[in-house]
C-alpha positions in Angstrom: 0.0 0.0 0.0 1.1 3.7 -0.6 1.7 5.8 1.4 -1.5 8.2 0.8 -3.9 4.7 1.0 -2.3 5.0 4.4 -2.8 8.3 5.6 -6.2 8.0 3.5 -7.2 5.0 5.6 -5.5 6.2 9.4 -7.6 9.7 8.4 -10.8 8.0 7.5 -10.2 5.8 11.1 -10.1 8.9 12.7 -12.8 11.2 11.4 -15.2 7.5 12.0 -13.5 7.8 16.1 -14.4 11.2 16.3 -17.9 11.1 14.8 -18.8 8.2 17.2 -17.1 10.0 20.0 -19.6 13.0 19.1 -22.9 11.0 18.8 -21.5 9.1 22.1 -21.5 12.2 23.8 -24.6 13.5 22.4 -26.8 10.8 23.2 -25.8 10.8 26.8 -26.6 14.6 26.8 -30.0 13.7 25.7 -30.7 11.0 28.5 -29.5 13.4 30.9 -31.5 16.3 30.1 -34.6 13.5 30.0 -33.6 12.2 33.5 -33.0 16.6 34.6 -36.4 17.3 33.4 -38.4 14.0 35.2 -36.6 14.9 38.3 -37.8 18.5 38.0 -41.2 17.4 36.6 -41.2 15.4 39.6 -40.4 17.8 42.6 -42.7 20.3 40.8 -45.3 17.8 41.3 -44.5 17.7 44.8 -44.1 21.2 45.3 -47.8 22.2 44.1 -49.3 19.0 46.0 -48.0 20.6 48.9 -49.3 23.9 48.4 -52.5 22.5 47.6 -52.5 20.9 50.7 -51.5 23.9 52.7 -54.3 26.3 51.2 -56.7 23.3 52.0 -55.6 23.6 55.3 -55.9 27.2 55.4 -59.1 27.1 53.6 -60.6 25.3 56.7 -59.0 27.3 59.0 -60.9 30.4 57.7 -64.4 28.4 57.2 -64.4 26.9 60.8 -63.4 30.1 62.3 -66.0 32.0 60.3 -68.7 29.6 60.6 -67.6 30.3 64.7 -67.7 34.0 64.5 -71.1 33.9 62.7 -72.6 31.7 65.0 -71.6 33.7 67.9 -73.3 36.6 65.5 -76.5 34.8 65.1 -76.9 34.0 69.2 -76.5 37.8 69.2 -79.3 38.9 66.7 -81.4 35.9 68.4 -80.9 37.8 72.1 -81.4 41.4 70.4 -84.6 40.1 68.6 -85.9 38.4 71.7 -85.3 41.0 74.5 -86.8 43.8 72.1 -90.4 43.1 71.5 -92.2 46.1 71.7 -91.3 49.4 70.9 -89.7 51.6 73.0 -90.6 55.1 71.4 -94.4 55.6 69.8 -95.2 58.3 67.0 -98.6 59.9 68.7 -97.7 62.0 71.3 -100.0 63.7 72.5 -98.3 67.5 73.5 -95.3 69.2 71.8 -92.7 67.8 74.6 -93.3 64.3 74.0 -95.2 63.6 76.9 -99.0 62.2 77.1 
């Protein structure tokens, strides 16, 4: 063989090494970004799970304590309702000063 079949054939060798070496590399960029994104995926998933859970809790926080406060509200109107029955002040008085 001649010399340029040689370097022809030890060029061709490499340019095959370093086209392998590239997809190689490639390729395990790819399955890293896939494995970046599920684990981000992943603790996303958690993350809003948790904050789901944490407005639930505060959601029923607020309802019990307002459903409390109202009640208290209601007993109140209840009383009020109750203790005035008749009314205090008339419209037909009888002289200018209010008095019959």
């Amino acid at each position: 063989m001649s010399l340029y079949w040689k370097f022809g054939l030890a060029l061709g060798v490499f340019a095959a090494l370093v086209s392998g070496c590239l997809m190689y590399g490639r390729q395990e960029y790819r399955r890293g970004e896939i494995a970046a994104t599920a684990r981000i995926s992943a603790e996303l998933a958690k993350s809003a799970a948790r904050e789901q859970a944490n407005k639930h809790a505060a959601s029923q926080t607020y309802q019990h304590n307002k459903a409390r406060d109202e009640r208290g509200k209601r007993v109140q109107y209840v009383e009020v309702e109750k203790i005035v029955e008749k009314p205090v002040y008339r419209g037909d008085c009888l002289d200018d000063d209010g008095v019959r």
